[in-house]
C-alpha positions as CSV (number, residue, x, y, z in Angstrom):
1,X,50.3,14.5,-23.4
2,X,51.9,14.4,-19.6
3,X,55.4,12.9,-19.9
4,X,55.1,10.5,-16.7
5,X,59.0,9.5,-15.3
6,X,57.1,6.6,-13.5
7,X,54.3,4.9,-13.7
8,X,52.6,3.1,-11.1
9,X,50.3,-0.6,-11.6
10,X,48.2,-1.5,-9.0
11,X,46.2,-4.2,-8.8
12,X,43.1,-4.3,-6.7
13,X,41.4,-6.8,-4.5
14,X,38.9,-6.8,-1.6
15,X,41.3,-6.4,1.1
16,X,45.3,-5.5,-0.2
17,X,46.6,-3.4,-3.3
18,X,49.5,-4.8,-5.4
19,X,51.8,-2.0,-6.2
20,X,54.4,-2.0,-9.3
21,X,56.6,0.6,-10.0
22,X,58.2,1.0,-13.4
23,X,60.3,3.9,-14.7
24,X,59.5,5.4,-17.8
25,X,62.9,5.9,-18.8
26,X,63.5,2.2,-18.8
27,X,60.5,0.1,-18.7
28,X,62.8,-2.7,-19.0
29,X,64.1,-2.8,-15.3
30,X,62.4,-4.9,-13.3
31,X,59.8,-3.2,-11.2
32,X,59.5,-2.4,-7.4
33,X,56.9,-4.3,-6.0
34,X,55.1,-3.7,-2.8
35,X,51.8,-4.5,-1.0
36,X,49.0,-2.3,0.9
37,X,45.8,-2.6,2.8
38,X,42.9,-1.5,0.6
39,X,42.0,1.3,3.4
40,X,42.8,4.8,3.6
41,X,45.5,4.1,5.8
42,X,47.3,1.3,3.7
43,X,47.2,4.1,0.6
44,X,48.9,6.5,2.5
45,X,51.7,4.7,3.6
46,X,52.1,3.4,0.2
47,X,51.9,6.6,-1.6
48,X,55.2,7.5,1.4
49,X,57.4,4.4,-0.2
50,X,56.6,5.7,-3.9
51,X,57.8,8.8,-2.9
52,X,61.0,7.6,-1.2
53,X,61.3,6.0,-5.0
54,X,60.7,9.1,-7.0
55,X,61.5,13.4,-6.9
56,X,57.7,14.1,-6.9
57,X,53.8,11.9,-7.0
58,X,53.4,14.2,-9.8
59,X,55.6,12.6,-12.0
60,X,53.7,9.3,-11.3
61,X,51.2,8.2,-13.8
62,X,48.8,5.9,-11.5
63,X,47.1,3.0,-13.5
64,X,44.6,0.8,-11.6
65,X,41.2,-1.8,-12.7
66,X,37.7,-0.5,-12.8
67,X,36.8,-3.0,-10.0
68,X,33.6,-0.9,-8.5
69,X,33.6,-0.5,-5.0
70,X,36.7,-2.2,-4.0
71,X,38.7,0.6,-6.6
72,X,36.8,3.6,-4.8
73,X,39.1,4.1,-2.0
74,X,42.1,4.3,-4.4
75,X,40.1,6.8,-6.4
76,X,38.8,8.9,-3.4
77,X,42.6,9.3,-2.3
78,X,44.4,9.8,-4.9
79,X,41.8,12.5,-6.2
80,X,42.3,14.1,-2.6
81,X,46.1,14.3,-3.5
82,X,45.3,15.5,-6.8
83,X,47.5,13.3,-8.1
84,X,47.3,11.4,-12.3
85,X,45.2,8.4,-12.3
86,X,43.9,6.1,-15.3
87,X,41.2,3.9,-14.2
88,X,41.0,1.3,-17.1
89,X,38.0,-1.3,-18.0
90,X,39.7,-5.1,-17.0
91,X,38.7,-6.6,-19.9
92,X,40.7,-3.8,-22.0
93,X,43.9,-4.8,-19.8
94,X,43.2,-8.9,-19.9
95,X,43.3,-8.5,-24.2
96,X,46.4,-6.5,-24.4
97,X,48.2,-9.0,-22.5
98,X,48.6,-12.0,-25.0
99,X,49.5,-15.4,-24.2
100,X,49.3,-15.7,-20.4
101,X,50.7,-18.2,-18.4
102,X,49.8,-18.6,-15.0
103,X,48.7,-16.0,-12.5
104,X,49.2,-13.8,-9.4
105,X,48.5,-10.3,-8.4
106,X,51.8,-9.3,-8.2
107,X,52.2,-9.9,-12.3
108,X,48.8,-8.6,-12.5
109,X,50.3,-5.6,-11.1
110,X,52.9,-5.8,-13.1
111,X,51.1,-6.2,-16.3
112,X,48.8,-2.9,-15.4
113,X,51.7,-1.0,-15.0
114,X,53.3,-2.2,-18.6
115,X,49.8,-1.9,-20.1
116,X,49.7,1.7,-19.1
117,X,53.4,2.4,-20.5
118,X,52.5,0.5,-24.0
119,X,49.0,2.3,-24.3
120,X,50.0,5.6,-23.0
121,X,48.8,7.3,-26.2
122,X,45.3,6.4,-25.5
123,X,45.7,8.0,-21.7
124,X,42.3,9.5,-20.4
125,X,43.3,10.4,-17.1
126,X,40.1,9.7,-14.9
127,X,38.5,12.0,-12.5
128,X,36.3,11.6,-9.5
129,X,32.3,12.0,-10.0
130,X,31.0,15.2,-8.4
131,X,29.5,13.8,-5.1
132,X,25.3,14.3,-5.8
133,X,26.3,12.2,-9.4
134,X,27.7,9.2,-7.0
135,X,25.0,9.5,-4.4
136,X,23.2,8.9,-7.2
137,X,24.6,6.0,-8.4
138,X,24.4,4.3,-5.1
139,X,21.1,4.6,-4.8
140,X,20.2,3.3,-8.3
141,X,22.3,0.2,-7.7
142,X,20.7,-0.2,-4.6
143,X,17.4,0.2,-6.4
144,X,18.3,-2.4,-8.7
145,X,18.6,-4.6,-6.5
146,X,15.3,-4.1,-4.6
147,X,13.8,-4.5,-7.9
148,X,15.3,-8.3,-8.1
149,X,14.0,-8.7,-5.2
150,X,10.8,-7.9,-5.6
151,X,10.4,-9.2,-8.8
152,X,12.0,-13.1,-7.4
153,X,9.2,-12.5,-4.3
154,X,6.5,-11.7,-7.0
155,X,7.4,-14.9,-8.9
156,X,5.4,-16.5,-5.8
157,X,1.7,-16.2,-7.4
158,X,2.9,-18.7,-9.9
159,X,1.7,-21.2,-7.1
160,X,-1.5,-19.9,-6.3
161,X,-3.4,-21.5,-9.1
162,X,-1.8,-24.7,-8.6
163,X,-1.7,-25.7,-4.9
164,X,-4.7,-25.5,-2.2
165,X,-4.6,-22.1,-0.6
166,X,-4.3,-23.7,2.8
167,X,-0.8,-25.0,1.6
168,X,0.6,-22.1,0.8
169,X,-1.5,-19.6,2.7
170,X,1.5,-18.8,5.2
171,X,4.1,-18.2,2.6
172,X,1.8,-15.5,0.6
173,X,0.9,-13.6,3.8
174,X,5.0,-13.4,4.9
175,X,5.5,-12.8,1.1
176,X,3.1,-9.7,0.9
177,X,4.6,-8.3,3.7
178,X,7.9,-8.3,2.6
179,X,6.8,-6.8,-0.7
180,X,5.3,-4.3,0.4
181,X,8.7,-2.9,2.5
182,X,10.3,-3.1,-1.0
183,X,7.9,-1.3,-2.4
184,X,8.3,1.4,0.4
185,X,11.9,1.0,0.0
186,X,12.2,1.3,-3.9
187,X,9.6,4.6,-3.2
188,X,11.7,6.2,-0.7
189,X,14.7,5.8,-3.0
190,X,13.1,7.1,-5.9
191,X,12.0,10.3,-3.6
192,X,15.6,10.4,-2.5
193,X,16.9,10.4,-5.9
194,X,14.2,13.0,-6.9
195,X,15.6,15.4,-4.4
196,X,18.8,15.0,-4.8
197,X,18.4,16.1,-8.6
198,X,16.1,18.7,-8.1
199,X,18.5,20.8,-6.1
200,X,21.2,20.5,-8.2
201,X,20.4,22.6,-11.3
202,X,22.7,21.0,-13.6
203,X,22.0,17.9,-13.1
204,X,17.7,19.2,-13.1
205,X,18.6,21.4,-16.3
206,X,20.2,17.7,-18.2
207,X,17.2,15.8,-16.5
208,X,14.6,17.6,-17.8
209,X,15.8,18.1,-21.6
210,X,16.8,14.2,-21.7
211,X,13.2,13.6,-20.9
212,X,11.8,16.1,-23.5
213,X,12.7,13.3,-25.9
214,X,9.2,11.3,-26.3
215,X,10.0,7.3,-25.0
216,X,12.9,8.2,-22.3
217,X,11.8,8.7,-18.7
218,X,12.9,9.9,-15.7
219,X,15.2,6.2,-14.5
220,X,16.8,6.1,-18.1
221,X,17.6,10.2,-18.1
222,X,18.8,9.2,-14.6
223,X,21.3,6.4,-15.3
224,X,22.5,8.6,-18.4
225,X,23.7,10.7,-16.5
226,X,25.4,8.3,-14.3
227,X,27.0,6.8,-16.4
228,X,28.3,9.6,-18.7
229,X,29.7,11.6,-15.2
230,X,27.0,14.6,-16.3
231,X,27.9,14.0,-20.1
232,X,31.9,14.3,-19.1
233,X,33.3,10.8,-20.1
234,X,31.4,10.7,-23.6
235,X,31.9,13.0,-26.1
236,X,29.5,11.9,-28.7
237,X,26.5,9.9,-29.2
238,X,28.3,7.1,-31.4
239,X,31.0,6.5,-28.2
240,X,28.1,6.3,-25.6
241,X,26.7,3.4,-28.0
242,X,29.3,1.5,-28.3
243,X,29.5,1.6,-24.6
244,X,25.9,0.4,-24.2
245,X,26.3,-2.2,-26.9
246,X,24.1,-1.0,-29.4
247,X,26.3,0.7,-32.0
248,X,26.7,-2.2,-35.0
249,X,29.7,-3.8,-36.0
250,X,30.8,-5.3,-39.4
251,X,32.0,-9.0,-39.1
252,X,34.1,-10.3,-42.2
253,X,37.5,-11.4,-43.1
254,X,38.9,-12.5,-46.3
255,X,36.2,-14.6,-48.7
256,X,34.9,-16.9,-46.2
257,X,34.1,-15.2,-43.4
258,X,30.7,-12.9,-43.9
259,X,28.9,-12.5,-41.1
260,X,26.5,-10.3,-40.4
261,X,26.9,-6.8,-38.8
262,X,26.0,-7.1,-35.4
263,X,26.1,-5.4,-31.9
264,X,28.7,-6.5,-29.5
265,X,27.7,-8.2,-26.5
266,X,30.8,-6.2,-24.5
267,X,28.1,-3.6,-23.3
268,X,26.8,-2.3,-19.9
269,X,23.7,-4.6,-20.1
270,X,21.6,-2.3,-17.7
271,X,21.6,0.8,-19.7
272,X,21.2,-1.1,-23.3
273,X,18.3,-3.6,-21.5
274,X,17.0,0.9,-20.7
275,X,17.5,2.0,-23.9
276,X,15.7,-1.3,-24.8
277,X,12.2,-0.2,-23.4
278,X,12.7,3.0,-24.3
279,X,12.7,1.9,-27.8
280,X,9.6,0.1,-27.4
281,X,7.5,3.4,-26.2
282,X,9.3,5.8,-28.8
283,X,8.2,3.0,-31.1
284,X,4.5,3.1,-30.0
285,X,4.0,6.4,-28.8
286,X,5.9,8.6,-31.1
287,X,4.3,9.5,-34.3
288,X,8.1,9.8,-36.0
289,X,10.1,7.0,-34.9
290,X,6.6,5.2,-35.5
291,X,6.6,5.5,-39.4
292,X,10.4,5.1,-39.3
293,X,9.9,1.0,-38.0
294,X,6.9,0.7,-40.0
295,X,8.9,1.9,-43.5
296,X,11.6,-0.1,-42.5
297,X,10.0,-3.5,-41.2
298,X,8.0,-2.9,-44.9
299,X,11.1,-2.4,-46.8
300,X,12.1,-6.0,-45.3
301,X,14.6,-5.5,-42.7
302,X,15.0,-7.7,-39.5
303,X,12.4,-5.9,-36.4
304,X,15.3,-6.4,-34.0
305,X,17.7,-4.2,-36.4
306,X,15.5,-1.2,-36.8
307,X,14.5,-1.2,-33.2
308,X,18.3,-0.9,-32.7
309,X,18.5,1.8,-35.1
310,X,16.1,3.3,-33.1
311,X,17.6,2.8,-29.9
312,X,20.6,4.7,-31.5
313,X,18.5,7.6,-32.7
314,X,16.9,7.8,-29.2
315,X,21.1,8.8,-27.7
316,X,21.7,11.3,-30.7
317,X,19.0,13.0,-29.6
318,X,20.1,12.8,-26.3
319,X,23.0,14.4,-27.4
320,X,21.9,17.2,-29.6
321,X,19.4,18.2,-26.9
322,X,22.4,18.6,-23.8
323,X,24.3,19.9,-26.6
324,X,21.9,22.7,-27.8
325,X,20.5,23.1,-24.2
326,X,17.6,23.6,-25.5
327,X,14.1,20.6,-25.6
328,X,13.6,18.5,-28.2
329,X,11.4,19.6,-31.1
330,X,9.2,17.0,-32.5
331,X,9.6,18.7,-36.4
332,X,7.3,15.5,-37.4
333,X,4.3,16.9,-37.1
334,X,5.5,20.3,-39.2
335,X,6.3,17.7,-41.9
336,X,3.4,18.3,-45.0
């Protein structure tokens, strides 16, 4: 574990950061407070007044929000610098706090800043995605939205059963043209995406054995390895659930409080709603996970709670195959 002599809060918005500056040696001084432009150039005159604070960056423990694109800049730069940097989820930050009165970015700064004193035990420092992974993300988020698109523009047939075609005759013609460009759109990125993988052999090598796995194709092997950083930020299967929301929780306390165990709905909604359909064809289409729901469903438990089981199966085997390097192996049908 680094021993940090300062640490650094920022908190991030659109257009300014809000910088506080603690010392480790006495957390209890007030901090130095300063503000920045959210650009490259606003960072680097910011990272000058730190240093005019400190002996050296690298004694600075830098601890900002997960706030997507708005957080990128700090991320880029600060990797650049190779400088320490602990990119934590918002909500994790918002529940350590307590009792809150009020609010302003400067406190929110400040709060950061104590958070990352007060947790430093549970310190992952955070490193930049290699640059084809992030290309990658882009272009899946961009073919997310596409997909809403289209799917809102679909919606328009609804109408064609129910009102006299000469009503609504001009809005399907604009409407099919505009589908089809997102359909040409979600194609070329898809193509892009494809290409991008393919020359990289890494990410082609963790591609092709996450799709080995019967029910999980090529968009779900593809936002797994987003969203693990190439299998980098998760070290086992039960921590990537969790993540996705699908790892079960127990809910009791005392004698009157027995709930049942349930999934948590703090999960990344896109890859569980994935994992999801992926369920659905392991479910249908392979022989084992088949006669696994089936036993189950027979033995009288809920169809939502083995399909969850099943989703949870369908990431250990994820794992096992990136961890062996080697396809799965469907031993099912070497059963007697």
């Amino acid at each position: 574990m680094e021993n940090y002599s300062f640490i650094v809060g920022i908190d991030v918005s659109k257009s300014k950061l809000d910088y506080t500056l603690i010392t480790n040696l006495d957390p209890s001084k007030q901090g130095f407070h300063f503000i920045s432009s959210n650009d490259k150039k606003g960072i680097k005159e910011a990272l000058k007044e730190i240093k005019k604070k400190v002996n050296s960056l690298n004694d600075v423990l830098f601890c900002f929000e997960n706030t997507g694109v708005y957080s990128m800049p700090l991320s880029v730069n600060l990797s650049a610098l190779d400088l320490d940097y602990w990119v934590v989820a918002p909500i994790e930050i918002n529940k350590a706090k307590g009792l809150v009165r009020g609010k302003s970015d400067k406190t929110d700064s400040k709060d950061i800043a104590f958070y990352a004193k007060t947790h430093i035990h549970k310190l992952k420092l955070t490193s930049l995605p290699e640059a084809d992974i992030l290309r990658i993300k882009i272009l899946l988020s961009e073919r997310s939205k596409l997909i809403k698109s289209f799917r809102a523009l679909d919606s328009i047939k609804e109408y064609e059963n129910r009102f006299p075609s000469k009503l609504i005759k001009d809005a399907l013609r604009i409407n099919k043209r505009v589908i089809r460009q997102l359909k040409k759109a979600i194609k070329e990125i898809e193509q892009k995406i494809d290409l991008i993988i393919s020359e990289n052999q890494i990410l082609k090598k963790q591609s092709d054995l996450i799709q080995s796995i019967p029910g999980i194709g090529k968009q779900t092997a593809y936002q797994l390895i987003c969203t693990t950083n190439g299998f980098e930020n998760f070290t086992n299967w039960r921590q990537l659930a969790c993540y996705a929301g699908v790892a079960p929780f127990e809910y009791t306390s005392g004698s009157s409080v027995r709930g049942k165990t349930r999934v948590s709905h703090y999960a990344d909604k896109q890859l569980k709603s994935l994992l999801n359909m992926c369920a659905l064809s392991s479910k249908k289409y392979d022989p084992q996970m088949k006669n696994y729901f089936d036993r189950k469903v027979s033995e009288g438990k809920n169809k939502m709670l083995v399909l969850n089981n099943i989703r949870c199966k369908l990431l250990s085997r994820v794992f096992a195959v990136i961890n062996r390097q080697t396809p799965y192996i469907n031993t099912f049908k070497f059963a007697a």
